[in-house]
N, C-alpha and C positions, 0 to 999 in steps of 0.2 A: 626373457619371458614375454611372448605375443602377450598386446592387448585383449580385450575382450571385441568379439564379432560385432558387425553394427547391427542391431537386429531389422528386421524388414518394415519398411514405414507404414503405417496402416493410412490407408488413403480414406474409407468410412468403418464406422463403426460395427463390430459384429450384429447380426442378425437384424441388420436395419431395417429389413424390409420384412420381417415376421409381424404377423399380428398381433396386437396387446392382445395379452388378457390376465387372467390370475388362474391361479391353481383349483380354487372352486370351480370357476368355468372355463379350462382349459382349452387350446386350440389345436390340433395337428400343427405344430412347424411356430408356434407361435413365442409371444413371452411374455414374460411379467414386466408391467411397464405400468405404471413409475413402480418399481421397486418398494415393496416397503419396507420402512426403519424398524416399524414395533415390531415386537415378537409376534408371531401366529399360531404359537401354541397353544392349543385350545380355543383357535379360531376356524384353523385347517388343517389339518393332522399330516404332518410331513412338509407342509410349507417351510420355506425359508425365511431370510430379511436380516437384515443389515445389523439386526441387535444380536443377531443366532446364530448366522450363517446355515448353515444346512441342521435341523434341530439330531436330536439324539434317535430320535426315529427312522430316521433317511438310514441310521447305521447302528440301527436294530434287526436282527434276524427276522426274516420274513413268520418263520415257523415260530418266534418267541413275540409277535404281535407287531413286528415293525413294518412299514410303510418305503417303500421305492422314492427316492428323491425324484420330483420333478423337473422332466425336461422343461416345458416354458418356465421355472425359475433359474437353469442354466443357463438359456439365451439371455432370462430376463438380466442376471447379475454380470454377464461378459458381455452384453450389449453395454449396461453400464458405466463399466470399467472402460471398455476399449473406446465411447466416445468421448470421452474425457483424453483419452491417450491421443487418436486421432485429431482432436481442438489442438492440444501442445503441439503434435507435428507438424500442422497447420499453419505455428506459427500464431494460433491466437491468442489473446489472453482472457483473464477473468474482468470487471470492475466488482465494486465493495457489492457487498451482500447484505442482509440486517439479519438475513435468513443464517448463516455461515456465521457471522461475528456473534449471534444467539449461540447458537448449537457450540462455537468452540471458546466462548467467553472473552471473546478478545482477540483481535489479528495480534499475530508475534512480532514481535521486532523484527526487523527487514524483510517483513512480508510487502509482495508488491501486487499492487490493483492498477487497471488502465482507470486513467478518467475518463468519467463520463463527457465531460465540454470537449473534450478534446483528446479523438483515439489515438495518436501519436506521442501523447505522453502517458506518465505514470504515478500514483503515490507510494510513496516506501514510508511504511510504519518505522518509527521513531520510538516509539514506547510499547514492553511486551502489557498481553491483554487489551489491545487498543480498543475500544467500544466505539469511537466516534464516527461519523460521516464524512471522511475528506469534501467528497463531492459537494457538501453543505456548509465547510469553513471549519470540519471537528480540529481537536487540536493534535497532537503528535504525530502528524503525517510530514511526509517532503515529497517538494515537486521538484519534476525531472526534469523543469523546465522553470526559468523565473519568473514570479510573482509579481504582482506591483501593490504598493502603496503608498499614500500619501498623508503628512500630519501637517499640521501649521501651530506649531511649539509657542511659546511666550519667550518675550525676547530675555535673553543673558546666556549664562552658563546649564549647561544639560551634561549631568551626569551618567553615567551608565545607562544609555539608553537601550529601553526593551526594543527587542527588533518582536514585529507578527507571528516568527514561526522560524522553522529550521531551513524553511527552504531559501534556493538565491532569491534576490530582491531587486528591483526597481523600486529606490525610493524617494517619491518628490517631497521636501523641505520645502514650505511656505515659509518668507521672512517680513509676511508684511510687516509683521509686529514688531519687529527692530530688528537690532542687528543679535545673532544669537552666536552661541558657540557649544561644539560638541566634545567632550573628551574622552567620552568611550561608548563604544559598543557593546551588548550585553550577546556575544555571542553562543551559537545554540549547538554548533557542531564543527569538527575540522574540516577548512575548506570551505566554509559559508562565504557566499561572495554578493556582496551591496554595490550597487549602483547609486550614489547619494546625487541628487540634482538640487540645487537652489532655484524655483520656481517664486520667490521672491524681489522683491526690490533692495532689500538688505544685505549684507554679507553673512554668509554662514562658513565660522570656521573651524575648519577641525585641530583640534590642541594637540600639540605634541606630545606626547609623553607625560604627562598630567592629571590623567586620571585618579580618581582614588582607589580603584580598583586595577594593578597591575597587567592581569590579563585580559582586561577590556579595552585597554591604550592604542594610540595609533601609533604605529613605530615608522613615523617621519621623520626627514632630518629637520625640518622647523613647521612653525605652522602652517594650514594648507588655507586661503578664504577663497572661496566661491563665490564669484559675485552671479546673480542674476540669470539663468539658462545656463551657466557652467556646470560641470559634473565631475566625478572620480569614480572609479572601481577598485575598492578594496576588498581582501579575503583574508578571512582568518588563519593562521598558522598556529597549530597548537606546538608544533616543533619549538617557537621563540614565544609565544603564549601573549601574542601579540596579531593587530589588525595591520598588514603591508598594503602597500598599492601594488592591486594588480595589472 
């Protein structure tokens, strides 16, 4: 069995160069632009929109009191449609909306938006109904690029330590406070990968296998310490339910 045909790439969008207008004050060759959502029934008689699509009048008998669908609302709704289609082949993409996350209550899980600071990356929602602003620090997104942060801990023992977010990490450890030690990471997803640096005068070391929480442990063969500008890259493996060095 052949594949399906590639279909023909649309380079702009239909009717782009028609003149707006609306169905009340139509234009020869023109369209409806912006498009509307609400209903027009009983605003325009035979108007379209996005809540109706073409009303029951467009496809009511002329002779039984029906109304002719209008041309500028067909330019206006395949104008549309096809510049949205033309942006994808383009190759471009969307960033987050407030307008879009209103209207559909929440990005879904592995929805992806370009960031704003930076057009060469992305965020992947993490949680379905996402309502937050990546772009402003919200919570359940991931970056398609690493993150950085930095803490300055109290010196001893550190338990399951929260990491910022799912995304990868760059994270500078302050030791001025003594000498400290980590025994696990509170990982957010398979494959999360930490950059830990000791930007300290102290040792900061990672514990081997000692956590009180199994699969937040480092699976080293002994302990790691870091003195001072030193660093590691570790990643999660949910396979061994453990933190390796990567």
């Amino acid at each position: 069995m052949s594949g399906q045909p590639t279909p023909p790439l649309l380079v702009e969008a239909f009717a782009k160069n028609a003149t707006t207008c609306t169905p009340a004050a139509p234009v020869p060759g023109g369209k409806t632009a912006p498009f509307p959502s609400t209903s027009q029934i009983g605003v325009t008689n035979g108007a379209a929109s996005l809540v109706d699509g073409f009303p029951p009048l467009t496809m009511t008998a002329l002779t039984s009191g029906g109304t002719p669908p209008f041309g500028v609302d067909m330019n206006g709704i395949l104008y549309l449609l096809s510049s949205h289609i033309a942006a994808l082949q383009a190759g471009q993409w969307y960033g987050w909306s407030s307008t879009l996350e209103t209207a559909m209550g929440g990005y879904a899980q592995g929805a992806i938006v370009q960031q704003a600071a930076d057009l060469n990356a992305f965020w992947i929602s993490t949680t379905a109904g996402n309502t937050t602003d990546p772009d402003t620090g919200g919570a359940g997104w991931m970056s398609t690029k690493p993150l950085y942060n930095s803490s300055a801990p109290t010196a001893g023992a550190h338990n399951n330590v929260a990491l910022p977010g799912p995304s990868d990490y760059f994270l500078d450890v302050d030791t001025t406070a003594g000498n400290l030690s980590y025994t696990g990471l509170v990982a957010q997803r398979d494959m999360q990968r930490v950059t830990i640096t000791n930007t300290g005068a102290n040792l900061l070391t990672l514990s081997a296998l000692t956590g009180s929480t199994s699969g937040n442990q480092f699976r080293l063969p002994t302990d790691l310490a870091l003195v001072q500008n030193q660093s590691v890259s570790l990643q999660y493996v949910t396979a061994v339910t453990k933190w390796v060095v990567a």
